[in-house]
Phi, psi and omega in degrees: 000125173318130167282169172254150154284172190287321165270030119288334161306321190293319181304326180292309201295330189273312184299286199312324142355294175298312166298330173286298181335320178280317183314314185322307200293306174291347192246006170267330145333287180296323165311329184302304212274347178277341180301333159325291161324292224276308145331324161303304189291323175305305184313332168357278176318293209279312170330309166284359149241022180220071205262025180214005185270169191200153197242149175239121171288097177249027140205196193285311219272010108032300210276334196285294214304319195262303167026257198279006177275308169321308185276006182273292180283333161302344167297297148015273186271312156313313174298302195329296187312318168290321164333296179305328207275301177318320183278007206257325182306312169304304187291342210293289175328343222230006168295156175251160172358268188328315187301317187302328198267356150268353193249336173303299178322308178323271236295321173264345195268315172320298163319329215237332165293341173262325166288338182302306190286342153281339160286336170319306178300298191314330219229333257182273201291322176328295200268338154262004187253351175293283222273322180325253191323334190261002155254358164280358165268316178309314172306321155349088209285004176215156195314101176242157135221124171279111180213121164309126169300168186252335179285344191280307198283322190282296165004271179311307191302313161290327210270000173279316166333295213268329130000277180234056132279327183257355187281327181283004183269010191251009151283324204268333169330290178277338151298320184312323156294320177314305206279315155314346168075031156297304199227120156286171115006297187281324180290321185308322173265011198263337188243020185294341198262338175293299182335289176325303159297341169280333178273358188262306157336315178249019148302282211301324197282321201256355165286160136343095204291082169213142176307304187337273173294350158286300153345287186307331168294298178337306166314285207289329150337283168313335184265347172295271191319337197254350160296329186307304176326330201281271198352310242255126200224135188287179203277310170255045171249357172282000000 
């Protein structure tokens, strides 16, 4: 393979820059006009154990502000993935063998595990932590009316997405100390039960204070790490 000078490296870095830069612009474009939609669908959940509730809007720029915050993460999140394949495209030449067959899985496996773990929230954390909280209100010994802010709600709602998309990144966390020769196998079960307490800990920390949605991180976390094991290569098999 031809070498680069150091500005053909800068000019290749600059293209590819640009180009995630452009993918950004259209598709932070194209998030303005889905957002509506993209808002319908986050409401989903709470609608459907709430079929008569309404979100409240409290003030005017109320309506531009969750917009464009919607189409700012559909951007986001469309973009990443070209993101990963361009920096994966830069770097790929300059790797060795060994380096390419650990950062290549990442690069693909990342993108498809935060998505696994925001449906998890969507499909799962959703509809018990909705009704959880809209029948603990409901419940009220004194004269209330519930009504969500809708920018307050949306909020909680991404920010659980995103909770557990990265919470669902901790097989690649840990093959990767595997595969660098950081966490053998053997140590790994060897600290399962300290793990185990660390993951019921960054449940209770990055959740809701309700059993419910801690539990819901937690489980599937514990079942990540110990799928994580079938990977997982002992120190002289490394």
């Amino acid at each position: 393979m031809k070498k680069m000078t150091m500005m053909q490296h800068f000019t290749e870095l600059r293209r590819r820059i640009l180009w995630v830069f452009g993918i950004f612009v259209i598709t932070l474009v194209t998030g303005w006009y889905l957002s509506p939609w993209l808002q319908e669908l986050l409401t989903v959940p709470l609608l459907n154990v709430w079929p008569d509730g309404e979100l409240l809007y409290t003030g005017l720029a109320d309506g531009l502000m969750i917009r464009f915050s919607l189409a700012m993460w559909f951007a986001l999140l469309v973009t990443l993935p070209f993101a990963l394949w361009h920096l994966w495209a830069f770097i790929e030449p300059g790797l060795h063998k060994n380096e390419k067959s650990i950062i290549w899985p990442i690069l693909i496996c990342s993108p498809i595990l935060f998505l696994i773990g925001a449906c998890f929230a969507f499909y799962v954390l959703f509809p018990f932590v909705f009704g959880f909280f809209i029948q603990l209100n409901q419940e009220s010994t004194v004269p209330s009316v519930l009504l969500p802010v809708a920018k307050d709600y949306l909020s909680f709602a991404i920010g659980m997405l995103k909770v557990f998309g990265l919470a669902f990144q901790l097989p690649l966390v840990l093959v990767l100390l595997n595969r660098v020769g950081i966490l053998s196998r053997a140590r790994a079960v060897k600290m399962r039960r300290y793990i185990i307490v660390l993951i019921v800990v960054v449940a209770a920390v990055l959740t809701p204070p309700d059993v419910v949605s801690q539990i819901l991180l937690a489980l599937p976390m514990w079942g990540l790490f110990e799928a994580s094991l079938l990977f997982m290569r002992d120190e002289k098999n490394q």
